[in-house]
N, CA, C and O atoms as a Maestro MAE file, in Angstrom:
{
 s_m_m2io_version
 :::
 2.0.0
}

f_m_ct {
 s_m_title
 :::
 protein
 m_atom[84] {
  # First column is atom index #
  i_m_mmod_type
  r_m_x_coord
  r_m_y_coord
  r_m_z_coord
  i_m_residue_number
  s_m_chain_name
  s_m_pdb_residue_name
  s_m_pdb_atom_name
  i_m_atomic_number
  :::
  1 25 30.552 -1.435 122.525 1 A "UNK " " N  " 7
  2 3 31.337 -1.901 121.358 1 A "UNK " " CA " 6
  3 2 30.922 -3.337 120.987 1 A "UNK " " C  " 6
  4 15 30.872 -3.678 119.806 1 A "UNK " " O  " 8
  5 25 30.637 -4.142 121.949 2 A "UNK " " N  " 7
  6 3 30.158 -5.437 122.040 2 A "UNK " " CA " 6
  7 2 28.924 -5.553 120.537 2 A "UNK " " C  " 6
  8 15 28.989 -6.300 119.560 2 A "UNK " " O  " 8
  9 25 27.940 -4.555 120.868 3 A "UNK " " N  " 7
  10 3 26.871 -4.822 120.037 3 A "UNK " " CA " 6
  11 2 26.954 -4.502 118.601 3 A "UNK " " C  " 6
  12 15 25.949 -4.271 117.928 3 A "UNK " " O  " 8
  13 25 28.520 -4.485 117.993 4 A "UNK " " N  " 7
  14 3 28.480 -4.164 116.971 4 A "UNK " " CA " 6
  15 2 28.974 -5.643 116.728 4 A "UNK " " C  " 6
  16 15 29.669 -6.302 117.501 4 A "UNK " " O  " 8
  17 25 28.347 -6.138 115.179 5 A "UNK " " N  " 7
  18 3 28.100 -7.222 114.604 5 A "UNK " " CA " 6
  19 2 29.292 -7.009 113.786 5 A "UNK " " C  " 6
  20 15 29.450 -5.808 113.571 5 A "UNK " " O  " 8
  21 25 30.395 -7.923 113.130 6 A "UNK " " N  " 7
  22 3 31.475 -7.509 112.268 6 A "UNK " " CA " 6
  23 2 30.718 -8.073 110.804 6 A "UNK " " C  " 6
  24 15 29.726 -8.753 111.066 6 A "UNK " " O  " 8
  25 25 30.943 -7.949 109.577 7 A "UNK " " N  " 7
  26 3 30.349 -7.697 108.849 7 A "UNK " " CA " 6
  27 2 30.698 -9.679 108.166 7 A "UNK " " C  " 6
  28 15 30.126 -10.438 107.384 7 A "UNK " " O  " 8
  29 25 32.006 -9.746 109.100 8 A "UNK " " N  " 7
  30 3 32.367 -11.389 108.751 8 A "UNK " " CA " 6
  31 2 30.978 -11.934 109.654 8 A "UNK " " C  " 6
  32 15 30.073 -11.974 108.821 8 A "UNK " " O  " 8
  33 25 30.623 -12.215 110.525 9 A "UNK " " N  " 7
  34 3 29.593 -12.689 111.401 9 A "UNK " " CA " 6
  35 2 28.045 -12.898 110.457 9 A "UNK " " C  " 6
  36 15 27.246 -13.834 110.421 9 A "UNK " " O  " 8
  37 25 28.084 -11.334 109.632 10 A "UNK " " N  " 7
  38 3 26.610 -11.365 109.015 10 A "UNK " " CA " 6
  39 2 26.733 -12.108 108.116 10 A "UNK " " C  " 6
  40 15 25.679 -12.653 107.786 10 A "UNK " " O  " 8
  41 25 28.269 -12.580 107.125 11 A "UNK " " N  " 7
  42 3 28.185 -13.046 106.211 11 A "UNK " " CA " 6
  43 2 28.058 -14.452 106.134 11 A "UNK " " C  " 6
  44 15 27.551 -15.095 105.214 11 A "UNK " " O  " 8
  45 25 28.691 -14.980 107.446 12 A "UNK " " N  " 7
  46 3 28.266 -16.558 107.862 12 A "UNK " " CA " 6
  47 2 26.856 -16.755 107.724 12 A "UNK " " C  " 6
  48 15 26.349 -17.511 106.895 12 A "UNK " " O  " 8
  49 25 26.203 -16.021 108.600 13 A "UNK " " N  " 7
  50 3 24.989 -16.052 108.966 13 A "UNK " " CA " 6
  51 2 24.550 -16.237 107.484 13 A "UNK " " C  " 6
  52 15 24.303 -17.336 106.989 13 A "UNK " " O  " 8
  53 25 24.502 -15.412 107.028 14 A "UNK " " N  " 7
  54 3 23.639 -15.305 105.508 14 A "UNK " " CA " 6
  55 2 24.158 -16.964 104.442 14 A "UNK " " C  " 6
  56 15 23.453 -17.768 103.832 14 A "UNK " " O  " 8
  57 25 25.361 -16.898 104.602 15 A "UNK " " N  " 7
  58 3 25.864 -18.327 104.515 15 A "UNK " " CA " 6
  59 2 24.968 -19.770 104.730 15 A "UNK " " C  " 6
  60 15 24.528 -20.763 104.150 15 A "UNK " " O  " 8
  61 25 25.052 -19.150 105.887 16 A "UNK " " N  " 7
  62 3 24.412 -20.793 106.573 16 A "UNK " " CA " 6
  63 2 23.252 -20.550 105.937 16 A "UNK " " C  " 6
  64 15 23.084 -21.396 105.059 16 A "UNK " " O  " 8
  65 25 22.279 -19.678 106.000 17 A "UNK " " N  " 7
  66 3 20.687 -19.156 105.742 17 A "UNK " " CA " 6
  67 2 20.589 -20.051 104.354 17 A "UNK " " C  " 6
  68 15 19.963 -21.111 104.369 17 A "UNK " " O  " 8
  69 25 21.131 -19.653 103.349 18 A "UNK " " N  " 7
  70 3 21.344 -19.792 101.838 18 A "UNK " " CA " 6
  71 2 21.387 -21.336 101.523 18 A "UNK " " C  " 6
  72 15 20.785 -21.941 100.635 18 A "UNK " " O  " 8
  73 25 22.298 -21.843 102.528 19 A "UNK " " N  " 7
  74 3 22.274 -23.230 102.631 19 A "UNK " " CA " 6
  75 2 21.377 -24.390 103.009 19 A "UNK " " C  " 6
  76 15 21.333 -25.615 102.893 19 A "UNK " " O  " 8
  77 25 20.488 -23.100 103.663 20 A "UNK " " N  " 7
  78 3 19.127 -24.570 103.786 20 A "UNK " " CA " 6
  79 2 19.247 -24.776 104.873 20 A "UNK " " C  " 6
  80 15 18.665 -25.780 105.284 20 A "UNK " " O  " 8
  81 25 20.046 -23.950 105.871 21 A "UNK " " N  " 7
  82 3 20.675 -24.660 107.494 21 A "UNK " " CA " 6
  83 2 20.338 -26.166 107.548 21 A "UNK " " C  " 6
  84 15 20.661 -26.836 108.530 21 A "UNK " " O  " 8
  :::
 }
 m_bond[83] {
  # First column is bond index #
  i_m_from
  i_m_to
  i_m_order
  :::
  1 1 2 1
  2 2 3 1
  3 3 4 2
  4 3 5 1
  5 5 6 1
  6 6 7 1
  7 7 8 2
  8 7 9 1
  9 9 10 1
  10 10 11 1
  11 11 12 2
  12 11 13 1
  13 13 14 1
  14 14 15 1
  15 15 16 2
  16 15 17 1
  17 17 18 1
  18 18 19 1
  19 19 20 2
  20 19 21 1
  21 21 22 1
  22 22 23 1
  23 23 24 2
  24 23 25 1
  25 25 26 1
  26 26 27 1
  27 27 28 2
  28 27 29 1
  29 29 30 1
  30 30 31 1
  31 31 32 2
  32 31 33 1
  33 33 34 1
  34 34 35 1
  35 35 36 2
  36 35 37 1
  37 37 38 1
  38 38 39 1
  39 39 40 2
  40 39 41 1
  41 41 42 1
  42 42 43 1
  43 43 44 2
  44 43 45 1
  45 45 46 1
  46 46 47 1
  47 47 48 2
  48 47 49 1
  49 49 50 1
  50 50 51 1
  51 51 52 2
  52 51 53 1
  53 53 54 1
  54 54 55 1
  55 55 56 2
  56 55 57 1
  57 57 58 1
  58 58 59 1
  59 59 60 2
  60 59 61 1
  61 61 62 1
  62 62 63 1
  63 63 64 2
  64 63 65 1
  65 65 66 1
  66 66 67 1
  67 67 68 2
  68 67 69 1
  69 69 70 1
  70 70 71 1
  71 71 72 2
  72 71 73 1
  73 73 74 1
  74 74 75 1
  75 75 76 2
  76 75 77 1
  77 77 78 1
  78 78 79 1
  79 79 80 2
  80 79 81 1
  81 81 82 1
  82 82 83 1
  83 83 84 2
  :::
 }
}
């Protein structure tokens, strides 16, 4: 169950990405 990613998690991610980290 662990290895499922919640769909809030990917959207940070993509977040931060977008931002130029």
């Amino acid at each position: 169950m662990v290895r499922f990613v919640p769909p809030c998690v990917v959207a940070v991610r993509i977040t931060v990405a977008l931002s130029g980290e």
